[in-house]
Structures are given as C-alpha cells and as structure tokens.
N, C-alpha and C positions, 0 to 999 in steps of 0.2 A: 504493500500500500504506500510504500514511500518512495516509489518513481511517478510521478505525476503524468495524468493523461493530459493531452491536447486539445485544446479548443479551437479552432481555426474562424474567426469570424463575428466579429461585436453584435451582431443584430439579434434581433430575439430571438431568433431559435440559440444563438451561440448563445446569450447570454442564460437561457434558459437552462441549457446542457451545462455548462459550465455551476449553474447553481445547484441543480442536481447533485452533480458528481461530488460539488464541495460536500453537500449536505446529507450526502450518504459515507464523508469522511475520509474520501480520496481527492489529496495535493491537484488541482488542474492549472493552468498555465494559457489565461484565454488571449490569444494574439489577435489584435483586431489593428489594421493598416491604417487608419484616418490618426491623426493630422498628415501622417508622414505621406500616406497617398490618398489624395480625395475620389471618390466618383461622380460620374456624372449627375447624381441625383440629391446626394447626399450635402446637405448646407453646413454641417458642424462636424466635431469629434464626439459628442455621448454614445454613449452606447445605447443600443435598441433605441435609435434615432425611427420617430415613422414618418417616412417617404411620403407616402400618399394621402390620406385619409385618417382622419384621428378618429377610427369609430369599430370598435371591435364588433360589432353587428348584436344581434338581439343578444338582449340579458336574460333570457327567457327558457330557463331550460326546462318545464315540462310540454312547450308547444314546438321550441324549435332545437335544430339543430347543433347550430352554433350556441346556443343557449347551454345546450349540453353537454358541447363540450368546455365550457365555461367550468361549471357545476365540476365536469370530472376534475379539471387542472385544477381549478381548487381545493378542492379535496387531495390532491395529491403534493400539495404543499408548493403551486407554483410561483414563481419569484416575478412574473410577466403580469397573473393576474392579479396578485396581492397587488402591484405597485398600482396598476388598472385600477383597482377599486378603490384606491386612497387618493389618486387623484382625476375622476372621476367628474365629469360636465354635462349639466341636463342635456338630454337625447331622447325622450319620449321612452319607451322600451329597449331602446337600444344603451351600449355603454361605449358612450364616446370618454377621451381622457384631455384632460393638459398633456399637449406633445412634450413640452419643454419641463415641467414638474414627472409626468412618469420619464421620460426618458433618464432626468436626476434621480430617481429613486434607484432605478434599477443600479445604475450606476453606483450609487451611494452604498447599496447593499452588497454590491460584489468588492466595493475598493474594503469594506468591512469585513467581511470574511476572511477570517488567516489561511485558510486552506485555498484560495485564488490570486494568483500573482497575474498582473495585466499587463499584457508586454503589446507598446504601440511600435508594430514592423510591419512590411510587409511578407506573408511566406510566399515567395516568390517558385512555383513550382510545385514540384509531390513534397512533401513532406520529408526532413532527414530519419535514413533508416533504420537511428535508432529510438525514432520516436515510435515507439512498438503500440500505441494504443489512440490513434488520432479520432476528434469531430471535426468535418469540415462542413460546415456552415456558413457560409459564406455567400448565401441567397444568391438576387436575381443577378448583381453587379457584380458577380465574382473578378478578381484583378483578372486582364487577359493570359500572365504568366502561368496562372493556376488551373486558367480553363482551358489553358494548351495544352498543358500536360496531363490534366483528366484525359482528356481527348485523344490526347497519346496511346495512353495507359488501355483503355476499353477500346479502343478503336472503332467510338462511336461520334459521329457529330453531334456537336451540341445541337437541340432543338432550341425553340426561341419563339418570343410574342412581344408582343407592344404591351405593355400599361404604360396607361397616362394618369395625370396627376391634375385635381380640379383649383381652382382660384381660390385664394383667400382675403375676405374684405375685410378692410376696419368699419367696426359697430358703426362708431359716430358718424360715416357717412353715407348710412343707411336710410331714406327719407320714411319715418317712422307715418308719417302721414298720408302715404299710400302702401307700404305695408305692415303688417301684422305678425304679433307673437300666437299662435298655434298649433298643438302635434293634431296631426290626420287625426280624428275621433275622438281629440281630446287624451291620449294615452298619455304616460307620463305623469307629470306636472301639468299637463293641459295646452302649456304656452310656451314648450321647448325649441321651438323652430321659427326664425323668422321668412313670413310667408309676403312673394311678390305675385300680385296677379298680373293676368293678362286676360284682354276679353280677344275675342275671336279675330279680327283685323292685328293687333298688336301680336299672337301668335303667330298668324301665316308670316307677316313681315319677318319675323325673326328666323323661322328657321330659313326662308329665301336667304336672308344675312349668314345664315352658318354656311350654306350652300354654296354662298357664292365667296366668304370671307378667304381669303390669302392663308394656305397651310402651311406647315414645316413640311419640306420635302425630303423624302428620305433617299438615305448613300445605295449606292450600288449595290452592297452586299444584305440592304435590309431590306429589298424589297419585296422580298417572296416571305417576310415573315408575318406571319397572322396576326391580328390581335384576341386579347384574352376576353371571349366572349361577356364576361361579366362586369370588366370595367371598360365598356367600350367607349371611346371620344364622343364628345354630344354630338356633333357634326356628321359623324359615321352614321350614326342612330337614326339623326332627319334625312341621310341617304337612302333610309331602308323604307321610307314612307310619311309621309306629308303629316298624320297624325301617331306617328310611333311615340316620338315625344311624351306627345298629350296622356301615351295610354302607359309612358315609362315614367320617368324622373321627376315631370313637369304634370303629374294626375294632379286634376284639383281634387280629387275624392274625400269626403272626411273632412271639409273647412268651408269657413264659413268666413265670409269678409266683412268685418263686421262696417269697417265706411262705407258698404252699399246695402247687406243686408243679405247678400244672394252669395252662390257660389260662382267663383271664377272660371271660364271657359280653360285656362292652364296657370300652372300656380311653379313658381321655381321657389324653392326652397334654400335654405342657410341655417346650417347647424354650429350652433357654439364650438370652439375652437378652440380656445384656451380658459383656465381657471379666473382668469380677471371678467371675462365674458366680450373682452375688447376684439377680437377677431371669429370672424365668422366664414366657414366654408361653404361653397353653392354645390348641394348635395346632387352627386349625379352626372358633375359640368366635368368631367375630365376633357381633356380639347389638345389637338395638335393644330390648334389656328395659331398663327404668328403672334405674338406679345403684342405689337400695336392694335391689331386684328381684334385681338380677346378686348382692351379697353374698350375700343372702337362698340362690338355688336354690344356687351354685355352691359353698357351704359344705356343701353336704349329697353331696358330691363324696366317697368314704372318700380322705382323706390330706389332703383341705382343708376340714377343717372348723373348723380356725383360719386359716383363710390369711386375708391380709393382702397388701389388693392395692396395687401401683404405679401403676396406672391401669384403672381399670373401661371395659368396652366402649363403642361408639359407634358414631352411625353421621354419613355424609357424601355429600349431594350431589355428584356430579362431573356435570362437561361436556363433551363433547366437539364435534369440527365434523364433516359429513358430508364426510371428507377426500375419495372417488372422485371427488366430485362439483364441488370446490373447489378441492383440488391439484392442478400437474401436477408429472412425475414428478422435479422438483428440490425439494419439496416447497413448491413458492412458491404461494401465491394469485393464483388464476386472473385476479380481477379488480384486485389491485394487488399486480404479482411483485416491488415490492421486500421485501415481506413474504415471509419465510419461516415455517413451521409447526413446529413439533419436540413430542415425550415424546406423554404422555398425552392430549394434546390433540386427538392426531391421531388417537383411535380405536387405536392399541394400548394393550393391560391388560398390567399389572406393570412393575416398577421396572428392572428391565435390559431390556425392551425399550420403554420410556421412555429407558432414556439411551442405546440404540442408536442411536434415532430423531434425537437429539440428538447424537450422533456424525457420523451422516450429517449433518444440517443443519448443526453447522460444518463440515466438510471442504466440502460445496456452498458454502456462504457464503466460506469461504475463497480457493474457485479460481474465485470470482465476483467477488473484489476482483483478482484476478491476472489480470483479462480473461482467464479459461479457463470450460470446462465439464469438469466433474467427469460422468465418466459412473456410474450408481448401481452396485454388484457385481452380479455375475451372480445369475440366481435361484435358478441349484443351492446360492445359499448362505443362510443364516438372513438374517445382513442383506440379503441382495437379497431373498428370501420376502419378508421383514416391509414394506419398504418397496413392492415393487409388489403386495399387499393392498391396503394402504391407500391407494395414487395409481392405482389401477383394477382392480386383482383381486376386486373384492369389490363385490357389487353397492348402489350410492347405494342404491337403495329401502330395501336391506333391512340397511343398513351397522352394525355391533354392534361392540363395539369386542372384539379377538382379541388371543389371547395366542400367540408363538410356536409349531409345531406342525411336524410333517413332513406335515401334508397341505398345506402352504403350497409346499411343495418339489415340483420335477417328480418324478415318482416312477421309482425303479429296481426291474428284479425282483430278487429271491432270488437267489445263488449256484446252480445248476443240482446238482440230489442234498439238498437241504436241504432238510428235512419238519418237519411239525408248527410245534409253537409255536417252532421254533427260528428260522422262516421270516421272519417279522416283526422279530427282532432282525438276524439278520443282512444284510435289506433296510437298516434303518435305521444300521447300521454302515457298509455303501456309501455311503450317503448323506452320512454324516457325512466321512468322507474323501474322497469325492469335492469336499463344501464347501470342505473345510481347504483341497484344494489351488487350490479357483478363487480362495477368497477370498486364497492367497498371492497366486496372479498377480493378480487386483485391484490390491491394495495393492504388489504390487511395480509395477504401469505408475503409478499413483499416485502415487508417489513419482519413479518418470523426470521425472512430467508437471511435477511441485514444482522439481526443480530445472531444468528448461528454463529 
C-alpha cells in the first residue's frame, strides 16, 4: 500500500478516482497539466473546472435517472457530489452548482488529504513503466501527446464529437420588465429561472437570424466529426425545423407571463450561474455562431437587449476510446491493464457520470493495490448500468458515447392495476429503489472486503 497509484487528469472523474483511492487508504499522486498546459476550453487551473454547463441535471432520484445516480454517488461517499451539494444554486428540480465555489471545494479537499500529493505536469505520452497501477482521466481534451500514444498503443483511432458551450449573462443587465422569475410548473422554488418571451413574429425572426448568422468554421480534419446529439448548437437544432426550437429549449410549457397574463408563443430560459446569483446561463443556447454573431442575434432576445455577457458561446472537440472494444470490465486496457480508463473518456456524456466512472476506477484501483478484486455493482443499479454499457453492453461498431438512462437498467413491470401515463412512473420508481437497495449491499460487502 505504500507505492502510490496514479491519477492522470484534474477533472472530475480524476478528481473523483483520486479521492477514492485516498479514502480507501492508498498514497495516489493526481497529475493534472493546467497552468503549465492550458486547453482549449478550459479558463483557469482548479480542478474539476466545468466547461460547459453548471447543472448536474435532475436531483430526483426516484423519477429519474440521473437523479439516481446522484443518490448512488452519494451514498458511496463521493467527493464530486458532496462538494455539488454544498454549493448548490436554485435550479427548479435540477442541481445546478457555483462553478467557481465547487470547483474550490473539491480542490480544497484533495490539497487536504495527506494520502494525495498534486503534481501540476504534463504526462506527456503512456505512462512511465514503473508506474505499475495508473487512472487516466483525462476526458474530452486529452493533451495531443497522450492521445497519440493511446492510439498507438490499441491501434484504434480516436472517435470524436462537437460539444458546445452556451453564453453567460450578467443578472443586472437582464431587463426585468419584460422578463420573468419562473421554473416550468412552478417546481423548485417556483421562481428558479429567468424567463424571456417571445410571441410568434419575434420567434420566426430569430431563428431566420441563427440561420442565417456567421458560424465558426471548422479545420480540415474536423469535418467529418458529428456532434453529440444531446448538446446540440441552437442553430443546428433551427436547421432540423422551423418549430424544433419551440418544441426543444425554447417550450413555453408550464409558464405563465405574468406582464400579459397569457402564455408565450416561445420562452428562452436563464439559469443561475453562480452562488452570488450575478450570472446567469441561457439554458439550451450552446452555439458555434461567431462571438460578434452570438451578441449581435441574442440581443434581439425581449429582456436582452442590453445584456452583457460573461462568456459568449463555443464550441469543442472531445474524444473518446471505443471502451467495449478496449476495456475489460475493471475498466483496465485490454492491451496494457496497468492502465486504467475513467470520466468522459470512456464514452459516457455529462459530468456526474464522468465522475461516477471515476469513482468506480478508484475504488478498482484501490482494491488492486490491496491484492483484491473489487467486483463492479450490480446492474439493477445506475453505477453498475453505466459501467457495463461501456465494458460490453453497447455494441464496438456502433459505440456513441451515452448519458445515464433507465433503458441501461434491467427492466421491471408496473405495479399490477396501474394504467395510463401513471405506468411509466411508477415502473421507474421500482427501479429506482430496487437500485438504492443493491447499490447499499454493494457498498456494504465493499466495505467488509476494505477492512479484511
């Protein structure tokens, strides 16, 4: 136990693997490359910096699935959601955070730990070969030196998608006079979201304007790459249909205006942003129109037509590895298992199940320093879904990277007498308690297996 495992990669799955492994009592050593190398996406040096969107998606875990896997990481002592829920920004159902306050915590809690030593390098390549127990985490922006020499190594190309990144306004120049504090139906707090209408003429206008707005055009070697169905650019979206929009990002469903009394023909949304309540994100707007471009439409928004943004959109290559095909179900590389895989890397999308993935791979790393084998949770649970997806549930040919789901889950029926739309919730409510309770027994032999 007193050669320390490797952590390769600040972001939250690294940081998550890394606090694991401290906290199951094995020395780790998390090397994360920012100051000395920045990426393209990335604005500072903290760790578990988030890129895109400050909003870990529903807090709801006996309706949803993300919810669920909340609920498990919780339970299983995770240092991603604890920081999550301490700094924490109204989001209706959802658990948005302070980027800048959780990204400090985490941080704070790993410089605290004596079992974690934080080395800012770059690892430039595979790993030195006597680093006998490695995480590499190192998501969507891995350095190019690193993702040659994977690519080497497997003699697979890397696969690859677009995410893009949405705008963020200051509060004070939000004209409060044409829009409105409201979550859809009132969930939440009631009044977690600042809400901008638009009546039917001010809609069509707009997306003609995304239509026609000046894009970032992409290099040579990026052009065959897709985007990731789920954060797709708003402009992409008004390509697919004149009313996609209206029935996506921009639903007026669930709100009410109250300076007219009626509901909005399409409503763009803004979610709190940070713990001061002074910045606010437009929920949905991720965009590859040009910087001038995004000012330019997004000002003809009624209630932002002074806004004053924090950060204009963007967009960013990620990579991923064809994990079925590569990993086996420790998440180690097939062709050299002192290597482990973890986060984004591995073909899961979004930031908690990135640092789920990272959870799993330190506890694996961990009861692989203890001469044990850590078996993964069972499948009826989110963590055991997400991770056998990605080490063989999902087929190599066609491998995309997936966001948690209850189609990942073995499926249960209905309560017997339960009709209509009621059917489907309360399936997924089985399911979610039936998780809770495997993933306890998981984590309770887990814990036997720690102090053997």
């Amino acid at each position: 136990m007193s050669k320390p495992v490797h952590v390769i990669g600040g972001g939250l799955a690294g940081s998550e693997a890394a606090w694991q492994i401290a906290r199951a009592g094995a020395p780790v050593v998390l090397h994360e490359m920012r100051p000395v190398k920045m990426t393209p996406a990335h604005t500072g040096e903290g760790l578990a910096e988030l890129v895109c969107s400050n909003s870990f998606r529903s807090d709801d875990w006996e309706n949803n699935a993300v919810g669920l896997l909340h609920e498990e990481m919780r339970r299983a002592g995770s240092l991603i959601m604890r920081a999550g829920d301490a700094h924490k920004v109204p989001a209706g159902g959802a658990l948005a955070v302070d980027r800048v306050g959780f990204s400090d915590a985490v941080q704070a809690a790993l410089e605290a730990e004596p079992l974690v030593t934080i080395e800012r390098e770059e690892v430039a390549g595979l790993p030195p070969a006597d680093w006998d127990n490695v995480v590499i985490a190192t998501g969507p922006l891995t350095s190019p030196a690193l993702a040659t020499a994977v690519g080497t190594l497997t003699g697979e190309d890397s696969l690859a998608f677009f995410d893009a990144i949405a705008p963020i306004v200051h509060k004070d120049s939000i004209d409060l006079s044409k829009a409105w504090f409201q979550s859809r139906y009132d969930k939440g707090d009631g009044a977690d979201y600042i809400n901008c209408p638009m009546d039917e003429a001010q809609y069509r206008a707009f997306v003609a304007a995304l239509l026609e707005g000046g894009k970032t055009e992409f290099k040579d070697w990026e052009k065959d790459t897709p985007y990731f169905e789920a954060c797709l650019p708003i402009e992409v979206m008004a390509e697919r249909g004149e009313e996609t929009l209206r029935f996506g990002p921009m639903k007026p469903v669930g709100l009410t205006n109250p300076h007219t009394g009626r509901r909005a023909y399409a409503v763009v949304q803004l979610r709190q942003d940070n713990a001061l309540g002074t910045l606010y994100n437009m929920v949905g707007f991720q965009t590859k129109l040009k910087h001038g471009e995004q000012t330019r439409i997004f000002r003809t928004i009624p209630g932002l037509e002074n806004a004053e943004f924090a950060r204009l959109g963007g967009l960013h290559r990620n990579t991923f590895i064809n994990s079925p095909k590569l990993l086996d179900a420790q998440l180690r590389l097939k062709q050299m298992p002192r290597l482990r895989f973890a986060g984004q890397m591995t073909g899961v999308e979004g930031y908690v199940e990135s640092a789920a993935i990272g959870l799993l791979a330190g506890r694996f790393a961990a009861a692989e320093r203890r001469g044990e084998v850590l078996s993964a949770p069972p499948r009826t649970t989110a963590l055991g879904a997400l991770i056998a997806h990605i080490t063989g549930g999902a087929d190599a040919k066609t491998f995309q990277p997936m966001n948690i789901n209850y189609g990942l889950l073995p499926e249960l029926p209905p309560p017997p007498g339960v009709k209509g739309k009621d059917r489907g919730r309360a399936k997924k409510q089985l399911m979610s308690r039936r998780a809770i309770a495997d993933v306890d027994a998981w984590l309770g032999r887990a814990a036997e297996a720690a102090a053997e």
